[in-house]
C-alpha positions in Angstrom: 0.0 0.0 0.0 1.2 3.4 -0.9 1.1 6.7 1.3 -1.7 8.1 -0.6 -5.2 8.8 1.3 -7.4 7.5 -0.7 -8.9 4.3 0.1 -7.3 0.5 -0.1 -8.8 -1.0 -3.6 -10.1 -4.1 -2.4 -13.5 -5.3 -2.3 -14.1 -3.6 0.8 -17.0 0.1 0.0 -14.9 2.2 2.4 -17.7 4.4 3.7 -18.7 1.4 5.5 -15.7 0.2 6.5 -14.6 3.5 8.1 -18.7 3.5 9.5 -17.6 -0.2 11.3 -14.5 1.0 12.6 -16.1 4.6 14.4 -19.0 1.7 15.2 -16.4 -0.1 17.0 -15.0 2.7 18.7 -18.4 4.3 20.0 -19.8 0.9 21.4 -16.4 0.4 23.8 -16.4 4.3 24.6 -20.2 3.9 25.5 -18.9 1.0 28.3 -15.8 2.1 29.0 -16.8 5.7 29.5 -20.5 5.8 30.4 -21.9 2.5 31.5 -19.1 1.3 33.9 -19.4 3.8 36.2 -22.8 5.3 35.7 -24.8 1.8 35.7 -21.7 0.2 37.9 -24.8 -2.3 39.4 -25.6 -3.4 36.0 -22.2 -4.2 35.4 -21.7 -5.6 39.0 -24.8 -8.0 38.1 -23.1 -9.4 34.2 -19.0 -10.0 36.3 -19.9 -10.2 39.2 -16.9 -7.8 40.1 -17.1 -5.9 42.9 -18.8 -2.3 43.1 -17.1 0.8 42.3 -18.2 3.7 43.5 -16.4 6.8 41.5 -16.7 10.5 41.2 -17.0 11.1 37.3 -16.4 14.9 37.5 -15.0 14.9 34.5 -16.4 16.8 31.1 -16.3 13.8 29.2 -18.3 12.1 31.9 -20.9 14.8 32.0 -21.6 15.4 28.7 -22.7 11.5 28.1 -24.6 11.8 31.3 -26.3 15.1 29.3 -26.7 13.0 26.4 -28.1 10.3 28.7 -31.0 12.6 29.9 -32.4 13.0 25.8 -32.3 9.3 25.4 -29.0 9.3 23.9 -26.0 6.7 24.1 -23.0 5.9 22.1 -23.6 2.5 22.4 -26.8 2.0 20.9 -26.3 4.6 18.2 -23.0 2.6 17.8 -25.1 -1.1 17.2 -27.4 0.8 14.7 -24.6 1.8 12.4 -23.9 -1.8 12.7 -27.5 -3.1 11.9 -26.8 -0.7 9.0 -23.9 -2.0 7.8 -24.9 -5.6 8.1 -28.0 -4.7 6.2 -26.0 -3.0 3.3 -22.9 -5.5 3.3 -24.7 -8.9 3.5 -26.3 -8.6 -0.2 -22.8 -8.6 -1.9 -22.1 -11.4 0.2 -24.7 -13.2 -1.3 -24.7 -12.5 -4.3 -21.2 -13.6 -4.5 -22.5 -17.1 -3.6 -25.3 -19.7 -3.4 -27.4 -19.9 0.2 -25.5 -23.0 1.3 -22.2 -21.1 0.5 -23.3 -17.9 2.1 -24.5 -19.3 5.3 -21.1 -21.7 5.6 -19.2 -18.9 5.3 -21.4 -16.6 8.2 -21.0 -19.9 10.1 -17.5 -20.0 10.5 -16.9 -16.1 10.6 -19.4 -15.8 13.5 -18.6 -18.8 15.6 -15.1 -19.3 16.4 -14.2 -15.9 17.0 -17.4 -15.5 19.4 -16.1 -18.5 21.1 -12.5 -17.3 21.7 -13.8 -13.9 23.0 -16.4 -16.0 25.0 -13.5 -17.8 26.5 -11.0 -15.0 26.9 -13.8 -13.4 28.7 -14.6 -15.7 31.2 -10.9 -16.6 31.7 -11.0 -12.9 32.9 -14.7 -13.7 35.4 -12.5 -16.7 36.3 -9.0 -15.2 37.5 -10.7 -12.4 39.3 -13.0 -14.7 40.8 -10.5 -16.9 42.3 -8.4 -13.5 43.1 -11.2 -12.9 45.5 -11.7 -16.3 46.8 -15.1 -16.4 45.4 -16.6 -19.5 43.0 -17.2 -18.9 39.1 -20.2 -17.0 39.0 -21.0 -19.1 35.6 -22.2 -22.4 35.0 -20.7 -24.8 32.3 -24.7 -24.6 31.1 -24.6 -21.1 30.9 -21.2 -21.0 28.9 -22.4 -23.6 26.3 -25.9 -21.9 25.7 -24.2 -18.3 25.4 -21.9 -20.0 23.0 -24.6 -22.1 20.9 -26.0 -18.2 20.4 -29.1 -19.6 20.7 -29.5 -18.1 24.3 -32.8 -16.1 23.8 -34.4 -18.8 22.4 -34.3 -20.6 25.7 -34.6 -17.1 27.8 -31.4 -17.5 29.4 -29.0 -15.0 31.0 -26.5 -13.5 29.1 -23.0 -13.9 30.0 -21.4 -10.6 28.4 -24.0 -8.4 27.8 -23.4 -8.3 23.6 -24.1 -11.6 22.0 -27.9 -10.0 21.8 -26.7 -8.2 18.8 -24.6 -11.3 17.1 -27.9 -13.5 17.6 -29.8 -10.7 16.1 -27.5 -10.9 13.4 -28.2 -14.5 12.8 -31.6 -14.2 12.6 -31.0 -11.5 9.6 -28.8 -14.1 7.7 -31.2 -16.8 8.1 -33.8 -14.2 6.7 -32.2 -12.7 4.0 -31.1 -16.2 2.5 -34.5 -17.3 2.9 -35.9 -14.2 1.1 -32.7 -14.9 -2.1 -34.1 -18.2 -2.1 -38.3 -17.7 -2.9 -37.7 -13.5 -3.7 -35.3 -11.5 -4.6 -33.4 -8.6 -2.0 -33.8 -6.1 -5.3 -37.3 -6.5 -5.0 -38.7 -3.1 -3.0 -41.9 -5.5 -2.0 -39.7 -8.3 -1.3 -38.3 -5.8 1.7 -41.6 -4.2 2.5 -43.9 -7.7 2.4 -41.2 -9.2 5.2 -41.6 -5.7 7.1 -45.1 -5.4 6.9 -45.4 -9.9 8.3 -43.3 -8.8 10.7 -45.3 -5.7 12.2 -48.1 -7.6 11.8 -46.7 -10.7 13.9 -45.9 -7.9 16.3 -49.2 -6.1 16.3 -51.0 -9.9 16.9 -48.6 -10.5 19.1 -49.3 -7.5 21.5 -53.1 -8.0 21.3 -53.1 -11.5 22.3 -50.6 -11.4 25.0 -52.5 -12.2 28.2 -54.0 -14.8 26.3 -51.2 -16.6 25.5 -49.1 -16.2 28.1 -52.2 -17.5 30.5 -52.6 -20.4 28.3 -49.7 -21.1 25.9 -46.7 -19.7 27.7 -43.9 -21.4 25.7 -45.4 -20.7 22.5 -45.3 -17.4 23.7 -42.1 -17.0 24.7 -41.0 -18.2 21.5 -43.1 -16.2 19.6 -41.8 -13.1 21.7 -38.3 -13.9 20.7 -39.3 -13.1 16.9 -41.2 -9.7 18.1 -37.9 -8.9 20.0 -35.6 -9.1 16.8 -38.4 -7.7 14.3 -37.9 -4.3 14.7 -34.0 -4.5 14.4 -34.9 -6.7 11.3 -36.7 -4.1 9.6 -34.0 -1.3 10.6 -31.3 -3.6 8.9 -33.3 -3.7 5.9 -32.2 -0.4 5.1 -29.3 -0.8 4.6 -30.2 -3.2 2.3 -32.1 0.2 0.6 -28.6 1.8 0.6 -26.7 -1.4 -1.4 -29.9 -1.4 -4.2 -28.8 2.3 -4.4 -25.2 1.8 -4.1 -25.4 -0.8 -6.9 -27.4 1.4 -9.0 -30.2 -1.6 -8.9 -32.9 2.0 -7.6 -33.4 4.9 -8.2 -33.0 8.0 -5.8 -36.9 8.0 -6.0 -37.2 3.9 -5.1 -34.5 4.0 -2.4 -36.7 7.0 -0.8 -39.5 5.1 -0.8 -39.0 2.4 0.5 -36.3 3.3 3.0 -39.2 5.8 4.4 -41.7 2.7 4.7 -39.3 0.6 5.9 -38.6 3.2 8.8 -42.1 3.5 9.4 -42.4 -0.5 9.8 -39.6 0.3 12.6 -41.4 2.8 14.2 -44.4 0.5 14.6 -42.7 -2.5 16.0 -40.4 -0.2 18.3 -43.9 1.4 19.2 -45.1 -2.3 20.3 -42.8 -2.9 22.9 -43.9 -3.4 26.3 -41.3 -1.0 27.8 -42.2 2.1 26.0 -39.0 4.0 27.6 -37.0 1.5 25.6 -38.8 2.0 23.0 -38.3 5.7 22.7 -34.4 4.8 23.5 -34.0 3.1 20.6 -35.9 5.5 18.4 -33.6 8.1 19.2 -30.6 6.1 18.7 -31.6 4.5 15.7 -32.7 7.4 13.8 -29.3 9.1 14.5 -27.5 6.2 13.1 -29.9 6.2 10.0 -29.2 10.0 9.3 -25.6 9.8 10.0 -25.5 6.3 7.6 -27.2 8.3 4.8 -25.1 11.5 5.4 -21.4 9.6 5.0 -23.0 7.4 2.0 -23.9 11.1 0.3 -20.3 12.0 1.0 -18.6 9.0 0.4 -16.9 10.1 -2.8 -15.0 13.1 -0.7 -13.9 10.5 2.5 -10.2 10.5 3.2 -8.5 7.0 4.0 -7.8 6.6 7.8 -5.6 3.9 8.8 -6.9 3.9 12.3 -10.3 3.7 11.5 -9.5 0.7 8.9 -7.2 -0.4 11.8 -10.6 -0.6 13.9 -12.9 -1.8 11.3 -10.5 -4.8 10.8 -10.0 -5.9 14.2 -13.7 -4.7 15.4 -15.8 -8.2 15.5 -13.1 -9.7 17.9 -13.0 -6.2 19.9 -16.5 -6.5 19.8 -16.8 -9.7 21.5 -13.9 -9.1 23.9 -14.3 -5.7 25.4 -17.3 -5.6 27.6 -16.7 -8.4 30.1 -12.4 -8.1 30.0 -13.1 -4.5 29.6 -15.3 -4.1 33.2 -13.1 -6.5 35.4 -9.5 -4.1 34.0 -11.8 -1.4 34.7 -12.5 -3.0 38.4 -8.9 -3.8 39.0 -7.5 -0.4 37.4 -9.5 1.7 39.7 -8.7 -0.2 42.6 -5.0 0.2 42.0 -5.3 3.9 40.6 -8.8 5.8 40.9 -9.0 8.1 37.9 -11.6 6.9 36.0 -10.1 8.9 32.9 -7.0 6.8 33.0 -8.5 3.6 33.9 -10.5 4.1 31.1 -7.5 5.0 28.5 -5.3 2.6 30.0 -8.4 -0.1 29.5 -8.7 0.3 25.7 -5.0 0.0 25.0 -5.0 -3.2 26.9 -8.4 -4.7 25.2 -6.7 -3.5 21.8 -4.3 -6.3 21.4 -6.3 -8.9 23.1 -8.6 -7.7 19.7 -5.9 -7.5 17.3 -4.6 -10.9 18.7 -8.1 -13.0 18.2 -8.2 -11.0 14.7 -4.9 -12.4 13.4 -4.9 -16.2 15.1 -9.0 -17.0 15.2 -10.8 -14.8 13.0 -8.6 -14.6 9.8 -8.2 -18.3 9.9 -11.7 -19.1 10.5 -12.8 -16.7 7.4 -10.2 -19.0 5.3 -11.6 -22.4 6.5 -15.3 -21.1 5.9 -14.1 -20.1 2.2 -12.7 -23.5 1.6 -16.0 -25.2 2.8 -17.9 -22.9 0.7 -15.6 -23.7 -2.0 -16.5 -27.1 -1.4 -20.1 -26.7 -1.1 -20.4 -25.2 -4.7 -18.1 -27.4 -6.4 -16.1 -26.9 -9.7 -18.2 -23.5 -10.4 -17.4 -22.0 -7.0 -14.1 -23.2 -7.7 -13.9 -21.2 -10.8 -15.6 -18.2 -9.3 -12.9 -18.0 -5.9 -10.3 -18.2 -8.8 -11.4 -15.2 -10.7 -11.7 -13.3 -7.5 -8.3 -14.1 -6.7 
């Protein structure tokens, strides 16, 4: 690579790799700087760590508790530039490949790495744990079903406080190759028939409630694991909008469209949840991310390279996985041994950064490779072909 500034010429669209990498960074300055010490009992109640009490007189500190008071967090305005990316990124992906290919290759990008930071994670529970002369807080159950990401299904506990979004994530892949199978993503009704069954389900789902959880309560609660994830489902379909767009499959008039309807469908599933103060959270949140999505993609022909930010979008699915749990018993430790939460919290991120870098260059890299060759595999002599033209 040369020193010029423009962007790597790979098949990476750089807008949203440099959106993934300032993703990256707002979800672990959200815990690092905001959540750790102004919901300390939350995080006291996912480690298990002990309690720390700090005085956050800092500016940083009160302008996110400011934020805080208008509904507004880094973190969750973080995960919906996420949603968005997914939902623009994952139709290349298939398109590139069959179903069974597609879903191989999601397969073996999601699992192995979740699993390291899984592990690497509850090494850290462990060690502090035994520091303390306390028992693992975590059963081998509860490992194995957090690492099966199959957890809400079954309504149990989560074991560090993200995998929500990766099983979330799941459900959208599952989706959109069911959709390439008997549809097609270009389709604007494909996107807004699914959004409209889905607020729909939600709708019925809300006036039936008491009925079924009085008489059918595990139907319901599987049932309510689908009206959970619809809302996200129909967010991430916009940025499905933004790749018709992108790929010049739309016009300006089609994309407007249906991205508006689309949004609507959002606002009525968000609109259907119980907790109505959640609700209005993830409105705000969500509709940031949308408008500041939309605002890079209209600029993206003037966006400078940034190695850091490419740095961060590389390495951001294992820093992802890694940062909360390892991130909150440093933080514990750090503040214990020097309390400035400022420097605990600097000190924090340069020690989850390698940890990330580390499960980037030994798990995830090899794990993309081996899902390749079993994609190859499943697609025979035309995959075969197609990998070599690639290449």
């Amino acid at each position: 690579m040369t020193n010029s500034p423009a962007a790597p010429k790979d098949e990476r669209v750089w807008f949203a790799q440099m959106l993934r990498g300032a993703a990256a960074l707002l979800v672990v300055g959200s815990h690092y700087l905001d959540v750790f010490w102004r919901h300390n009992a939350d995080v006291v109640a996912l480690t298990h760590v002990d309690a720390v009490a700090a005085n956050v007189d800092s500016p940083v500190f009160g302008i996110l508790s400011w934020a805080g008071g208008w509904s507004f967090s880094l973190g969750p305005f973080g995960v919906g530039l996420f949603f968005l990316i997914s939902g623009f990124v994952i139709p290349f992906s298939l398109k590139k490949a069959g179903v069974a290919q597609f879903l191989t290759r999601r397969i073996f990008r999601i699992y192995p790495t979740y699993w390291a930071g899984l592990a690497v994670a509850m090494l850290a529970v462990w060690l502090y744990s035994t520091a303390n002369a306390r028992a693992m807080p975590a059963s081998l159950y509860d490992m194995l079903i957090n690492a099966s990401l199959l957890r809400d299904w079954v309504w149990a506990g989560t074991l560090d406080g993200v995998n929500w979004t990766l099983e979330t994530e799941l459900k959208f892949y599952l989706l959109c190759a069911f959709l390439t199978l008997v549809a097609d993503l270009r389709r604007p009704g494909t996107l807004l028939v699914t959004a409209l069954c889905l607020c729909a389900f939600n709708l019925a789902l809300g006036a039936a409630r008491p009925l079924l959880i009085a008489s059918y309560p595990l139907l319901y609660s599987l049932m309510a694991v689908v009206s959970i994830a619809a809302g996200y489902l129909i967010f991430m379909f916009i940025g499905t909008c933004f790749y018709n767009l992108y790929r010049g499959y739309w016009s300006a008039r089609k994309f407007a469209l249906t991205a508006m309807l689309l949004y609507g469908g959002f606002i009525l599933s968000v609109g259907a949840s119980e907790n109505q103060s959640i609700g209005t959270f993830l409105l705000v949140n969500y509709t940031l991310a949308l408008l500041v999505f939309a605002l890079v993609y209209g600029l993206r022909a003037r966006l400078r390279y940034s190695r850091v930010l490419d740095f961060l979008a590389n390495i951001s699915y294992p820093l992802y996985v890694v940062h909360a749990v390892v991130g909150y018993v440093l933080l514990t430790v750090l503040y214990g041994i020097l309390p400035n939460p400022l420097i605990d919290s600097a000190l924090t991120f340069a020690l989850i950064l390698p940890i990330a870098y580390l499960l980037h260059r030994f798990v995830e890299l090899p794990s993309n490779r081996l899902g390749r060759r079993a994609a190859g595999r499943l697609g025979g002599q035309r995959a075969g072909v197609k990998s070599a033209r690639l290449a």
